[in-house]
C-alpha positions, 0 to 999 in steps of 0.5 A: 449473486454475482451482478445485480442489473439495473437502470436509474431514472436517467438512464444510467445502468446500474451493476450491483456487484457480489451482492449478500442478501440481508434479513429483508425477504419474503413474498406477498400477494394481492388480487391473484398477484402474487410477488417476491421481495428481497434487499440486497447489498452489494459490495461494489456497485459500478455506474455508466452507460453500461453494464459489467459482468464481474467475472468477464474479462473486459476490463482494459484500464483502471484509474483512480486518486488517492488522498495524498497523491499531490504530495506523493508526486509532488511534480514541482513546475507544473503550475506557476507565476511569473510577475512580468518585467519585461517588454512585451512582443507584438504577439503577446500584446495582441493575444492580451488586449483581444480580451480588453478591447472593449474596455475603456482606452485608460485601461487598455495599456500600463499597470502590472502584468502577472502570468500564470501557467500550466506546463503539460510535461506529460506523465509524471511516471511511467512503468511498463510492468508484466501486467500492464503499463503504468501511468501516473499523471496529472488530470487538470480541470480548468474554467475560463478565466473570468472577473471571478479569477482563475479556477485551474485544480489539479489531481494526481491520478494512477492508471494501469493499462492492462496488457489484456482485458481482466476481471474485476478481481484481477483489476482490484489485485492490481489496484491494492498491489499499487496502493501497499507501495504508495502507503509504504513510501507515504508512510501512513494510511491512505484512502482510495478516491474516485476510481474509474473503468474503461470497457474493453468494448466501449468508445475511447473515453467512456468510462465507468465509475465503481464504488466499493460499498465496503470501504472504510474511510479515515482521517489521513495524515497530511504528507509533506513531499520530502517525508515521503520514503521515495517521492515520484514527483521529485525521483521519477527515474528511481519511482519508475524502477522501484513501482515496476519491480514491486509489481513484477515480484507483486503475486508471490510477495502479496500475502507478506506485503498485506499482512505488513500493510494492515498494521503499518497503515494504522500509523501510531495506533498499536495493539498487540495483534499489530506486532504479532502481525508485522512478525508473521509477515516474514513467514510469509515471505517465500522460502528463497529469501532466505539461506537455509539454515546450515546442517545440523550436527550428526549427533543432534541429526541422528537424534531427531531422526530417531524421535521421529522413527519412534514417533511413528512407530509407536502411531502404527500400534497406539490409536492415542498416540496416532491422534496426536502423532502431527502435534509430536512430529511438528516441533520436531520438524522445525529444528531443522527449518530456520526460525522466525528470528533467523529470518528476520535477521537476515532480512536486516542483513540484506539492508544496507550499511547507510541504514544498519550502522545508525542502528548498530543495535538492531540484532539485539532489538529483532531478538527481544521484538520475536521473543516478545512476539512469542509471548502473545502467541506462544505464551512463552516464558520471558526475561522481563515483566508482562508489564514491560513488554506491554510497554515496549510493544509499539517499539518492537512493532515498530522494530520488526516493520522498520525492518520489513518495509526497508528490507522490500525497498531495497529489493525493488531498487530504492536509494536508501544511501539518498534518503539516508542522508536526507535531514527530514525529521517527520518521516516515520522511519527517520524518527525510528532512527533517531529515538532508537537509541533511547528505546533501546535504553528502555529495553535494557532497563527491563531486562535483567542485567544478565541479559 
């Protein structure tokens, strides 16, 4: 069911979304009543003063918080304390004892002054984007002070104003395309908190509140503000860039950036599926990333074409061979397409000298990461042991992730030379940097000395 409908006992409206019947159904009757039952679940539920039809285009904006999103735009300034040596202006004096006029006259004047303030420098990022324009602020709460002290909290929020109303699929797209960029510059898996929707048809102001009943919650690493791979609090001008550009190329890369997301977010937790992962996120590229492969010899050329045409001619007369003719025809057709070690390759070749010469081995590390990756999908033969690309596994993952996530960045406008040069040691990628050298020992220990 698209939208379940319904009101709470304090008048708010209820919009369960996309709901899936559960094994819970059924009718019953009672005195010539009779009534039908069903429990559903859906899987977003949205709460306001009003209701909102999924498939409609009249969403004008989305907000939301995200766990490390203070770190992330660390907007250093914002709030701060000021121990006061100086004299005092009449006005000052005035506005100050307004609120001790009634205190005793030994208490009105002496002792020490401490200023703390909010400075409401407007947005931390703004990027007019083809779908909408996109804000990330500070959203203050405050309580007047009182004997208690000064209560003032502060969350960074994320807001896209979209060009023209969309539905809710468009708004969530959105909202994922935003959040693969923050967990790669932050580095690690982050949870989306608190996310709010403004109808096109309501007051300036009213909003509604969505909860996505189906998603997961975890533990999150605290982020440090200059591990961050790019931080919009302390490279404003360089986030703007890098935020409007991944969103603007966002359609035609998402499926690559998703697949990349769902194993890099996982941190320092690896599985095989991760690196088979991480390397089919290069398939997924689309095809003009990437030169194609140079012609092939006439002699190899004249060769497949004559494999071919007897592949296909012997389909024409033979039922088993037709049946199989994809399967023989396939492996043919890839000789000519650029394989998967020949993108990544050039992918690493897009990544600038400021990061390829601390790793000068890094051709040989994305060879044996794809021959590994063939071997869990291929079961392909490899100079090594089982057990020792069972070992190597979080390197090659790591390898062939390092390479796609810095490769993306750069493509967007980041400033790899600065943060190359940065000396901030818990950054996940700067700690790929520096064991590099000693993984690479590891690798050509288990390789024969051929190899």
């Amino acid at each position: 069911m698209a939208c379940v409908r319904g009101v709470s006992k304090e008048g708010v409206s209820i919009s369960a979304i996309y709901c899936v019947g559960l094994v819970l159904s059924g009718s019953a009757s009672y005195h010539d009543k009779h009534k039908n039952f069903m429990t559903l679940r859906p899987n977003y539920v949205v709460l306001g003063p009003r209701y909102l039809d999924p498939e409609e285009n009249a969403i004008r904006s989305l907000s939301f918080t995200f766990s490390e999103a203070n770190q992330l735009f660390y907007d250093w300034g914002t709030f701060g304390h000021i121990i006061w040596k100086h004299r005092l202006s009449f006005g000052q004096l005035r506005e100050i004892l307004q609120g001790v006029r009634r205190r005793p006259r030994h208490r009105r004047r002496g002792g020490n002054l401490d200023l703390y303030y909010r400075w409401d420098r407007g947005p931390i990022v703004e990027a007019a984007c083809e779908i909408g324009k996109i804000t990330i602020w500070n959203a203050t709460t405050e309580r007047s002070p009182s004997p208690d002290g000064l209560d003032i909290r502060n969350r960074v929020r994320v807001t896209c104003a979209f060009a023209t109303p969309v539905n809710l699929e468009t708004a969530l797209k959105a909202q994922h395309q935003l959040m693969s960029l923050f967990e790669l510059a932050a580095q690690g898996r982050q949870n989306v908190e608190d996310i709010r929707l403004e109808h096109k048809d309501a007051a300036e102001g009213s909003q509604l509140t969505l909860h996505m009943v189906h998603g997961e919650r975890a533990k999150v690493e605290d982020l440090m503000p200059t591990d961050a791979l790019l931080n919009g609090g302390l490279h404003e001008e360089e986030f703007a860039t890098v935020l409007m550009r991944w969103m603007d190329t966002g359609p035609e890369r998402r499926a690559a950036r998703q697949r990349f997301m769902e194993g890099f977010r996982r941190g320092f937790s690896y599985r095989t599926d991760r690196l088979v992962g991480a390397a089919n996120a290069f398939d997924l590229l689309p095809s003009a990333d990437f030169t194609k492969q140079d012609a092939l010899p006439a002699e190899v050329e004249t060769s497949l074409a004559a494999l071919e045409g007897q592949v296909k001619a012997a389909a024409k007369s033979s039922p088993v061979i037709n049946k199989h003719k994809g399967q023989l025809l396939d492996p043919l057709g890839r000789v000519r397409a650029l394989n998967l070690r020949s993108k990544v390759l050039q992918r690493w070749a897009a990544v600038p000298s400021c990061i390829a010469s601390r790793l000068p081995a890094m051709p040989e590390a994305i060879i044996q990461s794809v021959h590994a990756r063939n071997f869990f999908v291929h079961g392909s033969e490899v100079k090594m042991s089982a057990q020792a690309i069972y070992d190597l596994a979080p390197f090659f993952t790591d390898t062939l992730e390092f390479v796609f996530g810095t490769s993306e960045l750069c493509r967007c406008g980041w400033d790899a030379e600065r943060w190359a040069k940065d000396g901030y040691s818990l950054s996940r990628y700067k700690w790929y940097i520096s064991s590099f050298q000693e993984h690479m020992k590891r690798l050509a220990a288990a390789l024969p000395s051929d190899e």
